[in-house]
BAFI-3210 file (N, C-alpha, C; in Angstrom, 3 decimals, decimal comma, padded with zeros to 6 digits):
// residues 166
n [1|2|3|4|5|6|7|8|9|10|11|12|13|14|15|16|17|18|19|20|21|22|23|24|25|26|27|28|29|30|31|32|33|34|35|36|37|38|39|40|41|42|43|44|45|46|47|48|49|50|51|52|53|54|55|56|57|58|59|60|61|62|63|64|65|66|67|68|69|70|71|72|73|74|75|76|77|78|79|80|81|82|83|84|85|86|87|88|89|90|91|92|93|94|95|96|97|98|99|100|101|102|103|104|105|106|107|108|109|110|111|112|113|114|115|116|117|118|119|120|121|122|123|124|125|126|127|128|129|130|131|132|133|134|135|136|137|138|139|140|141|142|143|144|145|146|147|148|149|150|151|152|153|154|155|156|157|158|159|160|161|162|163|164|165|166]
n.u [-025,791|-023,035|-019,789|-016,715|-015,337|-013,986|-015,535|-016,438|-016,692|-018,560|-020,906|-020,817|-021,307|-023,828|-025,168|-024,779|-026,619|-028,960|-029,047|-029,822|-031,614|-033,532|-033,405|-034,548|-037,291|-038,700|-040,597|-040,195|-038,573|-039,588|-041,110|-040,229|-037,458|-034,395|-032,652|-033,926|-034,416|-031,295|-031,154|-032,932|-031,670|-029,565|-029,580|-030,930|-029,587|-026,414|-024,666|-021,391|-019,597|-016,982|-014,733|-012,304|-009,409|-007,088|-003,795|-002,878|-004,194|-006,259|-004,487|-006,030|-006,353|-004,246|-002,701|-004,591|-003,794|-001,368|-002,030|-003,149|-001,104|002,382|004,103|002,799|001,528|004,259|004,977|003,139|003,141|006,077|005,726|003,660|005,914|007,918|006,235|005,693|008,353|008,715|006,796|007,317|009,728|009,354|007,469|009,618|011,319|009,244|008,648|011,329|011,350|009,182|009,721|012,361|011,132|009,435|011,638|013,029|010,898|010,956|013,006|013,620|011,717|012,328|014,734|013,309|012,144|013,697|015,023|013,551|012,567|015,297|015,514|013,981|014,801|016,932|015,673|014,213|016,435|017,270|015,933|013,184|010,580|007,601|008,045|009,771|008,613|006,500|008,259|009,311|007,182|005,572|007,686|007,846|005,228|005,577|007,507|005,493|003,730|004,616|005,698|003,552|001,635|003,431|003,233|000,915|000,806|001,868|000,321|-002,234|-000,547|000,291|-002,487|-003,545|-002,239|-002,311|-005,527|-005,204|-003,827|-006,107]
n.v [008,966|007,772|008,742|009,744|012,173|014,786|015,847|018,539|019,450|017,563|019,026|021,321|020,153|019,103|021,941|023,149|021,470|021,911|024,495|024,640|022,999|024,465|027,099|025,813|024,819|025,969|025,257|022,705|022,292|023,761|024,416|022,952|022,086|022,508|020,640|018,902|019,203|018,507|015,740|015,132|015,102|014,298|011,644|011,564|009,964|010,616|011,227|011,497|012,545|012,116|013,060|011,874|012,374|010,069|009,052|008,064|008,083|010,665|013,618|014,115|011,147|009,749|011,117|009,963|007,414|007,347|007,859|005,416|003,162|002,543|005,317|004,914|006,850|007,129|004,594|003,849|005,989|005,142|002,663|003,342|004,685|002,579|001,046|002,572|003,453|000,672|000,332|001,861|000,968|-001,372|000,052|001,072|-000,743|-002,495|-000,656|-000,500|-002,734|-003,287|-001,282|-001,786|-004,610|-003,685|-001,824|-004,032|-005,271|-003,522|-004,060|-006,076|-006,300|-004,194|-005,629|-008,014|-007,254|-005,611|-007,984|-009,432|-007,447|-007,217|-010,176|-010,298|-008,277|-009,485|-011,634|-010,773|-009,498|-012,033|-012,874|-013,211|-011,701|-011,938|-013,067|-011,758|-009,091|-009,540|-010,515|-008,121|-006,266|-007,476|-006,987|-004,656|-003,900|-005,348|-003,594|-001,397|-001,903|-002,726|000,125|001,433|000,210|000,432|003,227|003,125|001,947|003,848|006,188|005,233|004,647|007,188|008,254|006,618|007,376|010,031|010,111|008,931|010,710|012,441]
n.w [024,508|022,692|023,227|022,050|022,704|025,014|027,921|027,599|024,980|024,317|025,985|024,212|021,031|021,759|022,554|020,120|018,242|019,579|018,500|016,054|015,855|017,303|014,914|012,860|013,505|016,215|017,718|018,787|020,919|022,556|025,690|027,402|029,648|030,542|031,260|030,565|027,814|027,176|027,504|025,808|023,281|023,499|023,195|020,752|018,022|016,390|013,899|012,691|009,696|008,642|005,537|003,988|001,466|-000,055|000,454|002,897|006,003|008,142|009,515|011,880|012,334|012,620|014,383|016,578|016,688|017,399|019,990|020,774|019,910|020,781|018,835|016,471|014,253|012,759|012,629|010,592|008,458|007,454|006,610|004,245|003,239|002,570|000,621|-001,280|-002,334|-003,081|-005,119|-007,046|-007,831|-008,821|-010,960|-012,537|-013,550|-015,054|-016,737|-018,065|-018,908|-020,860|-022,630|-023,648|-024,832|-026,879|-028,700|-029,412|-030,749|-032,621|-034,238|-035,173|-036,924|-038,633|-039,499|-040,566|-042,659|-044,273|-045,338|-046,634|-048,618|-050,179|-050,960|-052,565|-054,303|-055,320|-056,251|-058,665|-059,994|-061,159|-062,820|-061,726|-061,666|-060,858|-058,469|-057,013|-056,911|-055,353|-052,658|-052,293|-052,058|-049,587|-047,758|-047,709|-046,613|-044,215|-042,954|-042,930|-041,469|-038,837|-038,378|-037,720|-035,966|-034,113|-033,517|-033,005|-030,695|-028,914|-029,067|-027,665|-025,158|-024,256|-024,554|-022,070|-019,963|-019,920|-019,383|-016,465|-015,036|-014,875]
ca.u [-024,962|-021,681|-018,665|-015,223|-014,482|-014,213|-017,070|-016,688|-017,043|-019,988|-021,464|-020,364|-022,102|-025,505|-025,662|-024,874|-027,607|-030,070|-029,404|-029,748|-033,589|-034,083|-033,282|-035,320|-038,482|-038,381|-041,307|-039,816|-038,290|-040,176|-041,909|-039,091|-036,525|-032,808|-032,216|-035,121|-033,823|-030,247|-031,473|-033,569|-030,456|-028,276|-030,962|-030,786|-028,296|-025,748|-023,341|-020,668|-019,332|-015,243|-014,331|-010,776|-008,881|-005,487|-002,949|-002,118|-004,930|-006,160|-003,758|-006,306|-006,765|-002,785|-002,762|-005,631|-003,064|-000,200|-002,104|-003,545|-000,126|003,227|004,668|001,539|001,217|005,578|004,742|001,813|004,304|006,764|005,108|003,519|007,127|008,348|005,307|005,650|009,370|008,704|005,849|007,920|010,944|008,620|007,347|010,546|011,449|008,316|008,835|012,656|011,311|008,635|010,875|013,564|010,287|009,317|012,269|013,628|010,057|011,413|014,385|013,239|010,464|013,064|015,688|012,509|011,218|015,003|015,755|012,604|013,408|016,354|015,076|012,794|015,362|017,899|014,705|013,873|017,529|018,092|014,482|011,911|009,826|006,711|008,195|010,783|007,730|005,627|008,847|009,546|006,084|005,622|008,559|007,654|004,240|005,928|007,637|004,403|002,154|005,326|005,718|002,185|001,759|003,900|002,513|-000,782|000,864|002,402|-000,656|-002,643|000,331|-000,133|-004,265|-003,700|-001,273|-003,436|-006,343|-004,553|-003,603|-007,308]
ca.v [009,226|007,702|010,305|009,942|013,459|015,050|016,636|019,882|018,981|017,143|020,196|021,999|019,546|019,237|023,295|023,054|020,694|022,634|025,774|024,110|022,483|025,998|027,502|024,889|024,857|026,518|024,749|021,485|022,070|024,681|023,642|021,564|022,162|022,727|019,454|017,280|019,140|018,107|014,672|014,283|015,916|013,371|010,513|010,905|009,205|011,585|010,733|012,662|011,855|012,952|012,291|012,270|011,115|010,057|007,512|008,533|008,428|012,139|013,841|013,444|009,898|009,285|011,367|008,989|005,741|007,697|007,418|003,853|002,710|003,946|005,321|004,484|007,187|007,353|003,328|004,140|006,755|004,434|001,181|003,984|005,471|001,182|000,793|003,763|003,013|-000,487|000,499|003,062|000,475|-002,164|000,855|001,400|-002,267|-002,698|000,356|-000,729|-004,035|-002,677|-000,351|-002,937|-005,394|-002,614|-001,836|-005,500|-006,015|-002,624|-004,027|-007,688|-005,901|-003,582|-007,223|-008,636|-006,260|-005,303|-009,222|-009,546|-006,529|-007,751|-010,848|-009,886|-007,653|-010,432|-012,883|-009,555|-009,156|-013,207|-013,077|-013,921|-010,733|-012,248|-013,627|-010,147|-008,094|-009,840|-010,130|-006,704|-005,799|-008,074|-006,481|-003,178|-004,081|-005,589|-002,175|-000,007|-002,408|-002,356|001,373|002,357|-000,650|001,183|004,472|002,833|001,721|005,303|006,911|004,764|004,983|008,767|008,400|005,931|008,431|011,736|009,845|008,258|011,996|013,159]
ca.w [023,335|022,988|022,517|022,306|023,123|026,188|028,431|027,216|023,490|024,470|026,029|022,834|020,612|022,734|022,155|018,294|017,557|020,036|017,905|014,918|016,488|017,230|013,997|011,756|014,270|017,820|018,493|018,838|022,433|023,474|026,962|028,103|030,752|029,681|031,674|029,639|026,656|026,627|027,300|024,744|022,031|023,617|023,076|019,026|017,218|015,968|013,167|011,936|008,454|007,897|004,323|003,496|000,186|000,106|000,370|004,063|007,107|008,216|010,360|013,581|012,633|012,809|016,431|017,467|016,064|018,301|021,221|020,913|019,529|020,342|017,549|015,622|012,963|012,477|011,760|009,542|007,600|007,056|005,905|003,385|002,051|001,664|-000,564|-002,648|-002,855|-004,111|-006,329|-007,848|-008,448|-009,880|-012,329|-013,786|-014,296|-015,779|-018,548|-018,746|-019,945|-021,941|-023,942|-024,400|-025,603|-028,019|-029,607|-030,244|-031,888|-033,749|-035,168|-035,945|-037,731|-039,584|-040,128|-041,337|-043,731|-045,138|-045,605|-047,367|-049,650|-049,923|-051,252|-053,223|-055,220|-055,823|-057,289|-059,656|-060,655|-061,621|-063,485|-060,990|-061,492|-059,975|-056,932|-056,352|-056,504|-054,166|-051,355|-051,883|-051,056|-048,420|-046,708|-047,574|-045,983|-043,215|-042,164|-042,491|-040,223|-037,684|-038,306|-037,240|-034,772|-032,885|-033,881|-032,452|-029,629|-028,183|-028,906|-026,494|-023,925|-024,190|-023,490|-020,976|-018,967|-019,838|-018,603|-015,566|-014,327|-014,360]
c.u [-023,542|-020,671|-017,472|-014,484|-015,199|-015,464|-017,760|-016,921|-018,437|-021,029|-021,289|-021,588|-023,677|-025,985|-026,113|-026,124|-028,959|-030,005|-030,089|-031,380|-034,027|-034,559|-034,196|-037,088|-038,264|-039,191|-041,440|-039,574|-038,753|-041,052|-041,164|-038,018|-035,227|-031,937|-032,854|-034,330|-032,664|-030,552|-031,983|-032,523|-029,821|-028,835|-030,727|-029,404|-027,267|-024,395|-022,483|-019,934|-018,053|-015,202|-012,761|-009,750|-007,525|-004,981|-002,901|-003,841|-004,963|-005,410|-004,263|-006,026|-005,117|-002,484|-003,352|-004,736|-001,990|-000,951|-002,755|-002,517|001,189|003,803|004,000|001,498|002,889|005,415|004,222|002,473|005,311|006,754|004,487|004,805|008,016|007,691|005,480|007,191|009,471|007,875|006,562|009,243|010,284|008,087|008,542|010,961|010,497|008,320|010,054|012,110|010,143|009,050|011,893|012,670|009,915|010,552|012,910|012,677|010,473|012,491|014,404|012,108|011,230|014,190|014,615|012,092|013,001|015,221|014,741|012,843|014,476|016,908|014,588|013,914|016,524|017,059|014,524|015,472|018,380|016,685|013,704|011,017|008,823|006,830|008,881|009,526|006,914|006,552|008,857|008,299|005,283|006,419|008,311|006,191|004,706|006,329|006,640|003,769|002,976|005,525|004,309|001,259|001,871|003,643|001,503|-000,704|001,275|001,410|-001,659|-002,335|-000,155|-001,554|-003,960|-003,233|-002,009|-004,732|-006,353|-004,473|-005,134|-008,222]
c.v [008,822|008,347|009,950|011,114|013,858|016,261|018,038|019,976|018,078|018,161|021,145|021,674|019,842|020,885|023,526|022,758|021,236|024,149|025,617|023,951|023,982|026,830|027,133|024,932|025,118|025,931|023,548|021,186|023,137|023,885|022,891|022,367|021,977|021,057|018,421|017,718|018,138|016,473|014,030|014,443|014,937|011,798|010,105|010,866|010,399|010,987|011,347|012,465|012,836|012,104|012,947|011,428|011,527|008,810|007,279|008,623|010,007|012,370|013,681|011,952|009,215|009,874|010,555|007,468|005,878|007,429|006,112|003,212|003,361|004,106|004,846|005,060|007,347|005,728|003,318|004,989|005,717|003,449|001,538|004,497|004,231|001,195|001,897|003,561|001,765|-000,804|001,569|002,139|-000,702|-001,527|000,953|000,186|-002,613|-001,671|000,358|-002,138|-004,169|-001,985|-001,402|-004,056|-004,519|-002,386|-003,284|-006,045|-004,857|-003,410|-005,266|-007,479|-005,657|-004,780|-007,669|-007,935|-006,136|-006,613|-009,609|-008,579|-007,142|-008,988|-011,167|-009,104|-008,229|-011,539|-011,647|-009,450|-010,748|-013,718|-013,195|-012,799|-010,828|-012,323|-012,166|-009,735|-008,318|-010,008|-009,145|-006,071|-006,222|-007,603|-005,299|-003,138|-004,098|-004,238|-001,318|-000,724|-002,106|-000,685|001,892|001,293|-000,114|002,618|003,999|002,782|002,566|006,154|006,032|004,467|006,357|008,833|007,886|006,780|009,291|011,111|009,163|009,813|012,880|012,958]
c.w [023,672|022,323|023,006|022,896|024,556|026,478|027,592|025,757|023,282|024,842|025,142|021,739|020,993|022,412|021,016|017,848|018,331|019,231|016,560|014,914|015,896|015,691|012,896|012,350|015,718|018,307|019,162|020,053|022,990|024,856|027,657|028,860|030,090|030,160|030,769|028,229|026,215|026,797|026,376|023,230|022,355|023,287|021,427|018,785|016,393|015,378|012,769|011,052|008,463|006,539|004,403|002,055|000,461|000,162|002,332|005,340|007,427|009,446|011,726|013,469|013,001|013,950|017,311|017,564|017,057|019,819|021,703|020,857|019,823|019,055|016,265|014,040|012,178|011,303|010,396|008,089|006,424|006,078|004,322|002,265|001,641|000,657|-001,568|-003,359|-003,918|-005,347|-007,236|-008,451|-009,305|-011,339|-012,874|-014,149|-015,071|-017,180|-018,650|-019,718|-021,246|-023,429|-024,283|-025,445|-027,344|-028,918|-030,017|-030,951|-032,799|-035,018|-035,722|-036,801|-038,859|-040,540|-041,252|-042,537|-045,035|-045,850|-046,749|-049,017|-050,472|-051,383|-052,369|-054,693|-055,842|-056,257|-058,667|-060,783|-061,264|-062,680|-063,337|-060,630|-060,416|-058,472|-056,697|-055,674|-055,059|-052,904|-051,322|-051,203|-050,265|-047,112|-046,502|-046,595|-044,356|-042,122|-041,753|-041,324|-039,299|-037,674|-037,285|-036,377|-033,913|-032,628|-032,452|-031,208|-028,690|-028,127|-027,673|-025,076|-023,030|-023,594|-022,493|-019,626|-019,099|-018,569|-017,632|-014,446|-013,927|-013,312]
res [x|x|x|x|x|x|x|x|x|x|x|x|x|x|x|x|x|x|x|x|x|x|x|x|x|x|x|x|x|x|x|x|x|x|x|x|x|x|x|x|x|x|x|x|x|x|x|x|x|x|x|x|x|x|x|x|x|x|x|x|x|x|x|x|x|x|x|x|x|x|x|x|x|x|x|x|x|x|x|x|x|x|x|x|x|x|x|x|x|x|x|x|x|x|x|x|x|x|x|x|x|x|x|x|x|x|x|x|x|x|x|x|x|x|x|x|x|x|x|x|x|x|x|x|x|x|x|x|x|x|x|x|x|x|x|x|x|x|x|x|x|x|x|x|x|x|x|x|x|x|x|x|x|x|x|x|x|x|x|x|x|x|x|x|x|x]
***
C-alpha cells in the first residue's frame, strides 16, 4: 500500500479497516495471524475520496503546496485575490457600459417617439389628419415597445441574478 503519511497513521489506518472487516463479517480474518492480517489489509487498494468546493484549495492541500513549494499556498492566495480583483473590475465596466447602453437606447427611444408625436401633431394641425394620426401613433407605439422592452429587460436581469445566487 502506498501512503503518504507517516508510520503511525499507517498503523492507524491498517486497524480502522480491520475493525471495520470485523464489524461487517468477523469471519473474514479469523484464522490468520495479526502479521498475515495486516498484510493482507495493506494488500487492498484503499482510496480515500476528500471533496472540497471552493475557489481556494483545502487548507491541508495548501500546507502540502507549502512544503513542496516555498511559499506555495501564500502564492496560491495571491494569484487567487489578482483574479478576483480583476474579475470584479471587469464586472463593473461591464454594468457601467451596460447601463450607459440602456439608457442612451432610453432616450433615443423617448427623442424618437416625442419627434414622431411631434410630427404627427403638426401634419393634424395643417390638415393631414390621416398622416398626424398614424405618426402620432407610431410614436406613441414607439414609447410603449421601448417602455416594456426595458421592463422585459430588468425583469430577466433580476432572474438571472436570483438564479445566479442559488
Amino acid at each position: 500500500m502506498e501512503s503518504t503519511g507517516s508510520p503511525k497513521e499507517k498503523k492507524a489506518l491498517v486497524a480502522h479497516i480491520e475493525r471495520e472487516i470485523n464489524r461487517k463479517d468477523p469471519d473474514i480474518l479469523r484464522g490468520l495471524s495479526p502479521d498475515k492480517r495486516g498484510k493482507l489489509i495493506e494488500t487492498v487498494a484503499i482510496s480515500v475520496v476528500k471533496e472540497h468546493s471552493g475557489p481556494l484549495p483545502a487548507p491541508e492541500t495548501l500546507i502540502e503546496y507549502n512544503e513542496a513549494v516555498p511559499n506555495g499556498a501564500d502564492r496560491i492566495v495571491t494569484i487567487f485575490e489578482e483574479q478576483a480583483r480583476h474579475r470584479m473590475s471587469l464586472e463593473k465596466v461591464a454594468v457601467g457600459r451596460q447601463t450607459f447602453q440602456s439608457q442612451l437606447g432610453q432616450w433615443f427611444a423617448l427623442i424618437l417617439g416625442l419627434s414622431t408625436v411631434g410630427c404627427g401633431t403638426w401634419c393634424i394641425l395643417e390638415g393631414h389628419d390621416w398622416a398626424g394620426v398614424g405618426l402620432s401613433t407610431s410614436g406613441l407605439i414607439t414609447l410603449g415597445v421601448a417602455f416594456l422592452k426595458g421592463k422585459e429587460s430588468q425583469k430577466k436581469d433580476l432572474e438571472e441574478k436570483a438564479f445566479s445566487k442559488k
